[in-house]
TORPA-4810 file (N, C-alpha, C, O; in nm, 3 decimals):
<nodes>
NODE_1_1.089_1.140_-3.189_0.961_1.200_-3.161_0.962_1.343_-3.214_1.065_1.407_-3.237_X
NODE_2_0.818_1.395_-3.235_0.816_1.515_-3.361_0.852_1.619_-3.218_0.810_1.573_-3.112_X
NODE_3_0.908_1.722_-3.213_0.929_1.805_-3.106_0.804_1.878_-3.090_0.774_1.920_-2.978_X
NODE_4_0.736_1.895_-3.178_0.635_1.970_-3.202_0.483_1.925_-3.131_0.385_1.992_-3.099_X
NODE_5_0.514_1.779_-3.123_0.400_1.696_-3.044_0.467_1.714_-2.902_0.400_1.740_-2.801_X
NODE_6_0.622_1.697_-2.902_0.649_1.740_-2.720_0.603_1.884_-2.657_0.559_1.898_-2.542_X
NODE_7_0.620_1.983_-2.749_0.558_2.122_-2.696_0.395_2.089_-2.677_0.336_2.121_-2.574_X
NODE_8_0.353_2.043_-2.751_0.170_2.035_-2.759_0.149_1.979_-2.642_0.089_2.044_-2.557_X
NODE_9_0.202_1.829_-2.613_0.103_1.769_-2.525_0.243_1.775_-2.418_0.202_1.746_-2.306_X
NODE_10_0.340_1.792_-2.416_0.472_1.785_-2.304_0.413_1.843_-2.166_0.410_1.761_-2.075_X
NODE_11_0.372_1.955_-2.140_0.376_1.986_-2.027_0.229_1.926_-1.960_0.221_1.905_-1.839_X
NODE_12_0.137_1.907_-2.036_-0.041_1.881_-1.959_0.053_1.732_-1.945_0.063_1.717_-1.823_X
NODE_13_0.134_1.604_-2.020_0.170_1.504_-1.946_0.222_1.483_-1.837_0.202_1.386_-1.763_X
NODE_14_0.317_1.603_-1.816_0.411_1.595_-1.722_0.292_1.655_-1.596_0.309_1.590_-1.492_X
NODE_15_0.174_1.766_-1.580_0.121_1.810_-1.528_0.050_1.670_-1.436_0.024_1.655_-1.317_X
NODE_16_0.034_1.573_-1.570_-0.062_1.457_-1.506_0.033_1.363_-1.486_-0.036_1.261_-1.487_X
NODE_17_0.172_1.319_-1.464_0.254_1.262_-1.464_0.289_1.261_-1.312_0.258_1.184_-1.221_X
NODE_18_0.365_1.375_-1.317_0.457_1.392_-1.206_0.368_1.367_-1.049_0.418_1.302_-0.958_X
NODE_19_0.222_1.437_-1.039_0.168_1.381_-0.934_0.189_1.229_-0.875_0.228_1.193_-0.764_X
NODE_20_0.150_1.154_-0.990_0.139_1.018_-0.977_0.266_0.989_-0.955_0.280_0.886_-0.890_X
NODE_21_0.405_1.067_-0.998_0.552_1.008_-0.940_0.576_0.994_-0.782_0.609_0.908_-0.700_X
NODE_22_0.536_1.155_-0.787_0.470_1.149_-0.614_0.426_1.107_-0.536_0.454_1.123_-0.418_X
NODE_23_0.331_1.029_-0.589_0.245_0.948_-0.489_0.334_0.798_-0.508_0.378_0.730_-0.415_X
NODE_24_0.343_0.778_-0.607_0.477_0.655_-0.599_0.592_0.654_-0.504_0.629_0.568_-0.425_X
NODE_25_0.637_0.768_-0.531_0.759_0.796_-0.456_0.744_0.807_-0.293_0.843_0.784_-0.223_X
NODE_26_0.601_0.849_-0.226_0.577_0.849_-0.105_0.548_0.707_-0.070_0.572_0.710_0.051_X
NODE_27_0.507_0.565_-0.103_0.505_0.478_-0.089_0.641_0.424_-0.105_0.697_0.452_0.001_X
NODE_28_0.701_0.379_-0.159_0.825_0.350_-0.098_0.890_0.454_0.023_0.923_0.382_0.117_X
NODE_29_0.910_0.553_0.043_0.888_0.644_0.184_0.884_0.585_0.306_0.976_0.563_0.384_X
NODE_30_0.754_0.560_0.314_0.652_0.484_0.404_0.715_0.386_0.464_0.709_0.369_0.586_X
NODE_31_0.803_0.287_0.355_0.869_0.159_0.400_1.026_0.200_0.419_1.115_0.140_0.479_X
NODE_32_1.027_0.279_0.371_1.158_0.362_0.378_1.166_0.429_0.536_1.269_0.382_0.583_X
NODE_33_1.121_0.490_0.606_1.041_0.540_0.730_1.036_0.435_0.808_1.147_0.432_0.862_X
NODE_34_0.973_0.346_0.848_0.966_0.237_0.901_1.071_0.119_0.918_1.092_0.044_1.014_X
NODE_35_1.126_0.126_0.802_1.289_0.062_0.860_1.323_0.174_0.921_1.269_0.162_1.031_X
NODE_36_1.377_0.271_0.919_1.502_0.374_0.967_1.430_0.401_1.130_1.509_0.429_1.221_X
NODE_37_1.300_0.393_1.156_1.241_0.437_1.277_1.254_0.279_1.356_1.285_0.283_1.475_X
NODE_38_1.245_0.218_1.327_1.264_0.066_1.383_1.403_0.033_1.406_1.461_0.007_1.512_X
NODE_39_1.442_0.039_1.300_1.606_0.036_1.326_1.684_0.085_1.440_1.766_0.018_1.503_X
NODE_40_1.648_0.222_1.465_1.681_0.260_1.565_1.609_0.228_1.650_1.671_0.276_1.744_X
NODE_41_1.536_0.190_1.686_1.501_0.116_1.848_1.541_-0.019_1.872_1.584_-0.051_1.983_X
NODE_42_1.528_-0.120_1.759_1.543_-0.260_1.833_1.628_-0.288_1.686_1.623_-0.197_1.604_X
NODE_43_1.689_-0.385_1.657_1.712_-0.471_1.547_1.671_-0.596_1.508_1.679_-0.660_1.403_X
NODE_44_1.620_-0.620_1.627_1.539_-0.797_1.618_1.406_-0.716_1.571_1.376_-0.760_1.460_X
NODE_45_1.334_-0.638_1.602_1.236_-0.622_1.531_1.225_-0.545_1.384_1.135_-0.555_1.301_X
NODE_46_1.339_-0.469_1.378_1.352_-0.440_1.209_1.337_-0.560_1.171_1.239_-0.576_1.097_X
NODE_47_1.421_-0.686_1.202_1.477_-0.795_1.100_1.272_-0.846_1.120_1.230_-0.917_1.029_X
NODE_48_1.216_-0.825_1.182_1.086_-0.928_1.237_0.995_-0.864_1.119_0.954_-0.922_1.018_X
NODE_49_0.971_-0.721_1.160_0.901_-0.640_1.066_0.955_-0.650_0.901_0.862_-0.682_0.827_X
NODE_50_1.069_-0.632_0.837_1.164_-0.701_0.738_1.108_-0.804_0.661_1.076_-0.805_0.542_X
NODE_51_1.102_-0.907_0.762_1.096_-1.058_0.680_0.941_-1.054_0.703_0.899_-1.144_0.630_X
NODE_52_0.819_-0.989_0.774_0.708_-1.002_0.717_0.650_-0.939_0.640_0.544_-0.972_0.587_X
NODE_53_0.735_-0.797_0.616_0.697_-0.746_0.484_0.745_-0.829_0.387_0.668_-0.861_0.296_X
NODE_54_0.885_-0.881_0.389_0.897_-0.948_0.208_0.804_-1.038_0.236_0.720_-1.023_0.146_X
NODE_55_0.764_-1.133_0.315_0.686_-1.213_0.285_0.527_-1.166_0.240_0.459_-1.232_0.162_X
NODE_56_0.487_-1.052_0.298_0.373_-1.010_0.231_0.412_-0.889_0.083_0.324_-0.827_0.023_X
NODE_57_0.511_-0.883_0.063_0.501_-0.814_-0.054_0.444_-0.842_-0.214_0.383_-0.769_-0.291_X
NODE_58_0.496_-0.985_-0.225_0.385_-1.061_-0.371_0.249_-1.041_-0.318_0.162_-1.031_-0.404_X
NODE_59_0.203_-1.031_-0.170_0.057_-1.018_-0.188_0.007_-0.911_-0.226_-0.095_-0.893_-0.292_X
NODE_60_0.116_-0.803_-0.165_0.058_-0.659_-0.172_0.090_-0.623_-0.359_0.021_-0.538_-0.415_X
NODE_61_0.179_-0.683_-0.423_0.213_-0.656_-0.537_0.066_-0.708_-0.601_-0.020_-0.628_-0.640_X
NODE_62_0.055_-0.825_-0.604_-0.109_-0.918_-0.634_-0.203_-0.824_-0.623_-0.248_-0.784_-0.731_X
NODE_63_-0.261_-0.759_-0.497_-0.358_-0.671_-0.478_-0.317_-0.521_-0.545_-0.402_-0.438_-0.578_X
NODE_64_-0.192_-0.505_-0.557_-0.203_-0.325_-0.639_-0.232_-0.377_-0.748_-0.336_-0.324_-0.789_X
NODE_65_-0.172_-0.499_-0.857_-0.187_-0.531_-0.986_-0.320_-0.566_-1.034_-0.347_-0.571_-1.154_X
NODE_66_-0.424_-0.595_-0.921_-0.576_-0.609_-0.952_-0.613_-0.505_-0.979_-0.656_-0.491_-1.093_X
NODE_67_-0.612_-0.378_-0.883_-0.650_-0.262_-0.920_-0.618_-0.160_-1.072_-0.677_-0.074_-1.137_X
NODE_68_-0.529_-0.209_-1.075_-0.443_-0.127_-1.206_-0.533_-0.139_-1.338_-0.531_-0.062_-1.435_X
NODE_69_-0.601_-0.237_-1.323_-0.705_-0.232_-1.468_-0.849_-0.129_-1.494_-0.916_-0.108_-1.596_X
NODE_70_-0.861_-0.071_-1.341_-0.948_0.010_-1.347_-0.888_0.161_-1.431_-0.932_0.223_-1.528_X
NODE_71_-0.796_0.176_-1.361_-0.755_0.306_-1.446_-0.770_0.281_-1.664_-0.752_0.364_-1.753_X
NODE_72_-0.784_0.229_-1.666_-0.790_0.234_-1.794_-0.942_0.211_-1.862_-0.993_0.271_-1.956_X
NODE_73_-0.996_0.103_-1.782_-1.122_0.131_-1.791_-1.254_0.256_-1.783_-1.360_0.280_-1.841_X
NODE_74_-1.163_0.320_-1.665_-1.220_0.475_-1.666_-1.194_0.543_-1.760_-1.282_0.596_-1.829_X
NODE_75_-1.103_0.551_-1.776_-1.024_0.677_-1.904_-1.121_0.639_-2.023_-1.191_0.726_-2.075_X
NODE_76_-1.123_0.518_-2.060_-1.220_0.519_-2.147_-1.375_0.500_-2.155_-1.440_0.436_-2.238_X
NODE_77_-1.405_0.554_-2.073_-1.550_0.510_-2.075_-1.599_0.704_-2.041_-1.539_0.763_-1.950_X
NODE_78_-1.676_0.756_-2.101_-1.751_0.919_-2.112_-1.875_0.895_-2.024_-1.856_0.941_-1.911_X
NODE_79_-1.988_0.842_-2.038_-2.105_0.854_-2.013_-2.089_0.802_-1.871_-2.029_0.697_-1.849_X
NODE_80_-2.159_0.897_-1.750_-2.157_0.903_-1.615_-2.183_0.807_-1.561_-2.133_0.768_-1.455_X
NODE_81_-2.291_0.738_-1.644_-2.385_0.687_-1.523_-2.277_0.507_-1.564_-2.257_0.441_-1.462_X
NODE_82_-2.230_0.454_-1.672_-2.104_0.382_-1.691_-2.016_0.389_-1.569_-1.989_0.299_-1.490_X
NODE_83_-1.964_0.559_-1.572_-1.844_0.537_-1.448_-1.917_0.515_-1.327_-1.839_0.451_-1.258_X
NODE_84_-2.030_0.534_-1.259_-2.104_0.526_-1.158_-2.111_0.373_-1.169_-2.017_0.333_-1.101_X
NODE_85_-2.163_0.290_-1.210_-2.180_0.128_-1.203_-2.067_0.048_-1.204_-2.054_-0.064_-1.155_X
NODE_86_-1.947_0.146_-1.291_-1.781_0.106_-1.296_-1.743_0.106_-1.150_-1.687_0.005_-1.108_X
NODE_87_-1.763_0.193_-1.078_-1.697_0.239_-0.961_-1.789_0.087_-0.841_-1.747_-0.013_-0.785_X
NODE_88_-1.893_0.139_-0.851_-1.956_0.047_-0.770_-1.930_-0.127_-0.767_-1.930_-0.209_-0.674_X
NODE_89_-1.910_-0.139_-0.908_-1.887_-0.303_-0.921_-1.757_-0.316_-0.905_-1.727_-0.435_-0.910_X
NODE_90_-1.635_-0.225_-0.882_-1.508_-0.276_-0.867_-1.487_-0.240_-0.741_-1.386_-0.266_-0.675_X
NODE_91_-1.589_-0.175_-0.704_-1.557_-0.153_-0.526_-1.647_-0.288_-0.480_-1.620_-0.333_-0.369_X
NODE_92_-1.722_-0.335_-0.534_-1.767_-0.457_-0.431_-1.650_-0.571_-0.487_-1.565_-0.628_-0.420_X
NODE_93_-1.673_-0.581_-0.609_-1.571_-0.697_-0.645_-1.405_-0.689_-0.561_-1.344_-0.782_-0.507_X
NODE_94_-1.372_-0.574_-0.571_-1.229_-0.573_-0.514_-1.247_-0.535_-0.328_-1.158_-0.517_-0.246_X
NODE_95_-1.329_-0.534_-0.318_-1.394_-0.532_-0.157_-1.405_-0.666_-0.139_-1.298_-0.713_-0.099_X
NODE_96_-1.489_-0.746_-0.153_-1.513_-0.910_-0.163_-1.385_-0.934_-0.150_-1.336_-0.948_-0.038_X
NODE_97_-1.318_-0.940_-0.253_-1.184_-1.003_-0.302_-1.054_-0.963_-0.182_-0.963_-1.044_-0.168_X
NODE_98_-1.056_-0.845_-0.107_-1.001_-0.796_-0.031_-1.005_-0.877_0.076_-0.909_-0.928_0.133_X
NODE_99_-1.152_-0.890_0.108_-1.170_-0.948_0.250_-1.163_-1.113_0.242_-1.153_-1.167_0.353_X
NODE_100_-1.166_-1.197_0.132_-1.128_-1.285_0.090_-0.955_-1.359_0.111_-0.912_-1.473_0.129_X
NODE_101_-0.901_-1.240_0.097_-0.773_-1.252_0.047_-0.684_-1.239_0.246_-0.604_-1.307_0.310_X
NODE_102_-0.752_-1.132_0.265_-0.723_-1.110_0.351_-0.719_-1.256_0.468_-0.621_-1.313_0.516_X
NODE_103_-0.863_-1.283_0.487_-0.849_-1.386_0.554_-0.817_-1.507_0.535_-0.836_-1.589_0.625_X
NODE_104_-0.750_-1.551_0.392_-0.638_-1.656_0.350_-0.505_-1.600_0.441_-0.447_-1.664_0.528_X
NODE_105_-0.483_-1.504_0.410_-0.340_-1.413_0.485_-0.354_-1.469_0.612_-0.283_-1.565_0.642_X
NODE_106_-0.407_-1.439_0.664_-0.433_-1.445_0.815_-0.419_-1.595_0.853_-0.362_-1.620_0.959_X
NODE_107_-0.466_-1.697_0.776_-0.426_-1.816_0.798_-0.227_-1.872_0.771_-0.144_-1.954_0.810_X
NODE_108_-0.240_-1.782_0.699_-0.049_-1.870_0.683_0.027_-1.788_0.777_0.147_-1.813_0.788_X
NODE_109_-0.040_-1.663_0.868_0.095_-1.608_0.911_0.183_-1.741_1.049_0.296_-1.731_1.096_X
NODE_110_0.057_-1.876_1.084_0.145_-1.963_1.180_0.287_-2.047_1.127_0.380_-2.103_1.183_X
NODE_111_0.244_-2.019_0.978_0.363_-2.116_0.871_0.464_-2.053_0.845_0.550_-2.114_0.781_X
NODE_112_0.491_-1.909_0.886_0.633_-1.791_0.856_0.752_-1.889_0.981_0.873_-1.875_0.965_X
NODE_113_0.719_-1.947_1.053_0.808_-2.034_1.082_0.902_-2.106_0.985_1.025_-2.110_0.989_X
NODE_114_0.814_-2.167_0.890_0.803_-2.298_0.794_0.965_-2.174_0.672_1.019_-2.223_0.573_X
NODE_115_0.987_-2.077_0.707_1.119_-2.004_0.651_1.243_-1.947_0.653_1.306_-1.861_0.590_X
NODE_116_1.269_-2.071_0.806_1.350_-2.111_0.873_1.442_-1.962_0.928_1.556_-1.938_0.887_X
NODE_117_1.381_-1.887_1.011_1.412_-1.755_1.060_1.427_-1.809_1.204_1.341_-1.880_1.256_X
NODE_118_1.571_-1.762_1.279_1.561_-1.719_1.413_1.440_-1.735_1.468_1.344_-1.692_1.404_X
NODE_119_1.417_-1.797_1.593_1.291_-1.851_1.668_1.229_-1.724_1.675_1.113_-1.703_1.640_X
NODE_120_1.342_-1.603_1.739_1.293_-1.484_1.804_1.195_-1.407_1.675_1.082_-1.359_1.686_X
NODE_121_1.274_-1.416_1.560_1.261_-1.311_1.493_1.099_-1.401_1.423_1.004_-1.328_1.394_X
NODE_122_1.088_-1.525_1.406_0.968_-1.558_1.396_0.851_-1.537_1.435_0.751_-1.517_1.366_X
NODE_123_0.868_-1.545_1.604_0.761_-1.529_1.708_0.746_-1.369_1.727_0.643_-1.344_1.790_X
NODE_124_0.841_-1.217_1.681_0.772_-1.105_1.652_0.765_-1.074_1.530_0.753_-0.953_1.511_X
NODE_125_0.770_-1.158_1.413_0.751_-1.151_1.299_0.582_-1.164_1.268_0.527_-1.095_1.182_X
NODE_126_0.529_-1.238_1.332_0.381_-1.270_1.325_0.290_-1.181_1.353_0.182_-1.228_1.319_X
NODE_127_0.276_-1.061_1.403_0.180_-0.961_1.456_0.263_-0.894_1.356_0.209_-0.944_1.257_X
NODE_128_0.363_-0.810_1.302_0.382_-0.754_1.163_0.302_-0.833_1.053_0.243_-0.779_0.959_X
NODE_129_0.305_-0.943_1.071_0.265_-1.014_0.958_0.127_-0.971_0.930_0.090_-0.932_0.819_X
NODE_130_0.023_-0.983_1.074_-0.058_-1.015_1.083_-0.153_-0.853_1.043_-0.266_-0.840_0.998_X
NODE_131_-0.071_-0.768_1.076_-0.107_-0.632_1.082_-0.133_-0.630_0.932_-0.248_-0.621_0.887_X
NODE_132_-0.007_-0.640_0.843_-0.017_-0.661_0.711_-0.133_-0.684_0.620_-0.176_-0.644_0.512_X
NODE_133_-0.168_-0.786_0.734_-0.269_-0.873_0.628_-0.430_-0.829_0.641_-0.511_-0.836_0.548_X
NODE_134_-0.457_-0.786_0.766_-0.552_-0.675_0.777_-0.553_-0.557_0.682_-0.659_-0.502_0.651_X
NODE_135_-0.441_-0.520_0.638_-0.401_-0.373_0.565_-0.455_-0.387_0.382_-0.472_-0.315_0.283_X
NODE_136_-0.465_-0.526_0.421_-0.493_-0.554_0.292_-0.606_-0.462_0.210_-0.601_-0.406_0.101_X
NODE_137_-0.726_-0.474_0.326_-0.859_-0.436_0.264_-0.833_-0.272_0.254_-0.839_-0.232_0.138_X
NODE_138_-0.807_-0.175_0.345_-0.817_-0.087_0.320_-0.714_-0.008_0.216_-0.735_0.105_0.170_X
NODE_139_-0.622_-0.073_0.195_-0.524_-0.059_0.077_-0.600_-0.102_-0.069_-0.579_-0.032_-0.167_X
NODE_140_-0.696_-0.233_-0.079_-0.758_-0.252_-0.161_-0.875_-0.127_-0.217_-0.910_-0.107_-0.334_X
NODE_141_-0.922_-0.049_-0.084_-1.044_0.065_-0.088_-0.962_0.201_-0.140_-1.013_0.284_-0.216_X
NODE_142_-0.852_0.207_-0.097_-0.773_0.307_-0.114_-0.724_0.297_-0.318_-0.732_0.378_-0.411_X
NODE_143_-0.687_0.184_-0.307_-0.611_0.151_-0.491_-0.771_0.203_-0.593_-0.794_0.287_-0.680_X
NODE_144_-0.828_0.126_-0.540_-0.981_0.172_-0.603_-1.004_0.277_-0.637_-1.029_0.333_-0.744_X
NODE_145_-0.992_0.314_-0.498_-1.067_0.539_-0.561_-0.945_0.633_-0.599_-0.951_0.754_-0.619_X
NODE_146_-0.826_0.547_-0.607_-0.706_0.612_-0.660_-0.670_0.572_-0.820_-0.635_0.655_-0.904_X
NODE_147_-0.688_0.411_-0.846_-0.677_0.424_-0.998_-0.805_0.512_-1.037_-0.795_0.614_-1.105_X
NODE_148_-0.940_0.456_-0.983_-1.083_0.577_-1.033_-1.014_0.700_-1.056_-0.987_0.751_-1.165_X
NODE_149_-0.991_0.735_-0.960_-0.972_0.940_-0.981_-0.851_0.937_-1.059_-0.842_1.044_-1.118_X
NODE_150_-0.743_0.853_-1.089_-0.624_0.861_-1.142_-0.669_0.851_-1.314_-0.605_0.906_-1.405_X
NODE_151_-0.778_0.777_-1.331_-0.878_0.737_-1.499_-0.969_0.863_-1.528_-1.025_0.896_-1.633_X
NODE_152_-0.968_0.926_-1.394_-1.031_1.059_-1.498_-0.957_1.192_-1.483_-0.988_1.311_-1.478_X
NODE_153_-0.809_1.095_-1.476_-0.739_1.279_-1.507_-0.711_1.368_-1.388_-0.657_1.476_-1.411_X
NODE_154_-0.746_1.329_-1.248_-0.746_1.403_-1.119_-0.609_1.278_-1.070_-0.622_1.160_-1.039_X
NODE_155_-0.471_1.371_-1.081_-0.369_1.268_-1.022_-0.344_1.335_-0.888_-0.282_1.284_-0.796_X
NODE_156_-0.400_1.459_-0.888_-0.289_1.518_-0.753_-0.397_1.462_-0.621_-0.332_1.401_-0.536_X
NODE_157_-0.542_1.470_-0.590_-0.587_1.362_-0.507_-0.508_1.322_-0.463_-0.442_1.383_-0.379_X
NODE_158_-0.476_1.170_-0.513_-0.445_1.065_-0.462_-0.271_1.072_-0.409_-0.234_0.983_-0.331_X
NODE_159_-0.201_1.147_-0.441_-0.060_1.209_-0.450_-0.101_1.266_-0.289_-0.059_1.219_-0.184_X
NODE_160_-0.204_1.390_-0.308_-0.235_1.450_-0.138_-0.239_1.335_-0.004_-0.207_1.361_0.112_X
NODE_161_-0.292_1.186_-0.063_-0.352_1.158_0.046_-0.230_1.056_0.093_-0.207_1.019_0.208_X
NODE_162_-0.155_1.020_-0.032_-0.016_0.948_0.000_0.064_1.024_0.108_0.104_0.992_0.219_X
NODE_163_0.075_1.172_0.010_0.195_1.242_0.143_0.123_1.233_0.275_0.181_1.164_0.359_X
NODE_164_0.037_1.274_0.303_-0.044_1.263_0.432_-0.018_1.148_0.497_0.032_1.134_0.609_X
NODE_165_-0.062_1.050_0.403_-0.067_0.899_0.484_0.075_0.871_0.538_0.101_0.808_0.641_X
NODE_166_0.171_0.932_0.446_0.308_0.861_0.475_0.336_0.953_0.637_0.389_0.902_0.736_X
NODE_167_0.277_1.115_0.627_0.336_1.171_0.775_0.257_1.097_0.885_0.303_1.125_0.995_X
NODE_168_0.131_0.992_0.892_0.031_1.033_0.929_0.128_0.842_1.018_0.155_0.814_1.135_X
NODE_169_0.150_0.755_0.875_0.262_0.676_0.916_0.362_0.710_1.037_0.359_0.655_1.147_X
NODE_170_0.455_0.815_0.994_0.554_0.832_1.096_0.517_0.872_1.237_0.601_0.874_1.327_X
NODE_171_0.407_0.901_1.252_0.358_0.968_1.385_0.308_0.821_1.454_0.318_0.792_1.573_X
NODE_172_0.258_0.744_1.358_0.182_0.640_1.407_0.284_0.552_1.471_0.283_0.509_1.586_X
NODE_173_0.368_0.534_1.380_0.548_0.450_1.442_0.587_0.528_1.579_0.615_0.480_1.689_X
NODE_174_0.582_0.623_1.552_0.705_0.754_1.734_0.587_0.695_1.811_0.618_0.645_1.920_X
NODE_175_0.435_0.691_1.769_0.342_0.591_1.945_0.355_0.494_1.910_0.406_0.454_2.015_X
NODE_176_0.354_0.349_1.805_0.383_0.257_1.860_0.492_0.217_1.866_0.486_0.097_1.895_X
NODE_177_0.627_0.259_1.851_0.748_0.223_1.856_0.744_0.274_2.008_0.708_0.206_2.104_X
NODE_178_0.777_0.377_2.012_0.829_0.441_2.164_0.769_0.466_2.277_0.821_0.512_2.379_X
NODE_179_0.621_0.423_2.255_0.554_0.471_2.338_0.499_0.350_2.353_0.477_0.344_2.474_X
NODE_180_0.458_0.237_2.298_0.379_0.139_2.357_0.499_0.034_2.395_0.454_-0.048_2.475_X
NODE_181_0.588_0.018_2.375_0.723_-0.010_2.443_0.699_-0.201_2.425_0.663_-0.250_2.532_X
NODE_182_0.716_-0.311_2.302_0.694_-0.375_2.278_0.751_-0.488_2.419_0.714_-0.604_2.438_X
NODE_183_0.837_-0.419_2.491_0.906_-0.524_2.592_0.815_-0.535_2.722_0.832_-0.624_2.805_X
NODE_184_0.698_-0.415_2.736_0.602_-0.420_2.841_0.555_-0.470_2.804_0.527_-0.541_2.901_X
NODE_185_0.463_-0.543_2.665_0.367_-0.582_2.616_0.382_-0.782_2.596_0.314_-0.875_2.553_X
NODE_186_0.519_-0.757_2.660_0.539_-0.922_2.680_0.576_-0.994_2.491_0.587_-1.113_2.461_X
NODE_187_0.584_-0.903_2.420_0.692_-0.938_2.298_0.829_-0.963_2.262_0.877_-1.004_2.157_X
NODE_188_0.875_-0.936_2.358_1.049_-0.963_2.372_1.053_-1.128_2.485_1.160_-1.178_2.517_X
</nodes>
C-alpha cells in the first residue's frame, strides 16, 4: 500500500474505525459480564443461562446479519429524502421481521429439552431462553438506527449507547441476580 494514501486517509479511517471496535468490543462485554456475575452466584444457572444463549446465538447472529446490509445502502445513497424512505422501510421491514421471528422463538423454547441437558439445567434454561427471544425485537430496533447512523459516518453514537447499555446491563444483573433471589421465586 502507497504510504502516502495511509497518511491521507489513515487517521479519518481509524477516526471512523475504532468507534465501531468499541462498540464491538462492548458487546461481547455484556456476555462477558453476565457469565462472571452469574457464575458467582449459582453454577446451575450459569450452565442454564450458557446453553440458552448458544442456543439462541445463530438467531441473534441471523438477526445482526439482516441488518448489516443497511449500512451500505446508506453510505451510498446522498439525496435525503432516499435516506428518509430507506430508514422507514427497513424499520418496518426489520420490525415485522423482528416480531415475526421473535414469536417462532418463543415457540421452540419447550423443545431445549429435545438437547439432552440435565433436567435442572433445562427447566431454568427456558426463561433465559425465553428472555432472549423477546430481546430479539429491540436488538432488531437498535441494529437499525446503528447500521443507519454507522452509513452516514456518525460511529461514535452507537459506540455511546453500547458502553451505556453494557453498564446499564451490569446493574440490571446485581437486581436480578441478587436481589430478586431466583430460589424465592420457586426456580430452584
Amino acid at each position: 500500500m502507497n504510504i502516502d494514501v495511509i497518511k491521507k486517509y489513515g487517521k479519518e479511517i481509524f477516526l471512523l474505525a475504532f468507534p465501531v471496535c468499541l462498540g464491538q468490543l462492548s458487546h461481547i462485554l455484556t456476555n462477558v459480564a453476565d457469565t462472571i456475575m452469574l457464575g458467582k452466584y449459582n453454577t446451575i444457572h450459569l450452565a442454564a443461562s450458557s446453553f440458552a444463549f448458544n442456543v439462541f446465538l445463530p438467531i441473534l447472529v441471523f438477526v445482526i446479519g439482516l441488518s448489516m446490509g443497511v449500512t451500505p445502502l446508506v453510505a451510498s445513497t446522498k439525496n435525503k429524502e432516499k435516506l428518509k424512505s430507506l430508514f422507514k422501510h427497513n424499520f418496518y421491514l426489520y420490525g415485522s421481521l423482528s416480531i415475526l421471528l421473535t414469536i417462532i422463538t418463543l415457540f421452540l423454547s419447550p423443545y431445549l429439552s429435545l438437547l439432552n441437558q440435565p433436567e435442572t439445567v433445562n427447566i431454568l434454561a427456558i426463561p433465559y431462553f425465553n428472555l432472549l427471544c423477546v430481546s430479539i425485537i429491540p436488538i432488531m430496533i437498535y441494529q437499525i438506527g446503528k447500521q443507519y447512523i454507522e452509513g452516514l459516518g456518525q460511529t461514535k453514537q452507537a459506540m455511546y449507547i453500547s458502553v451505556i447499555g453494557n453498564a446499564l446491563n451490569v446493574v440490571g444483573n446485581l437486581s436480578l441476580i441478587h436481589i430478586s433471589e431466583p430460589t424465592r421465586l420457586g426456580m430452584i
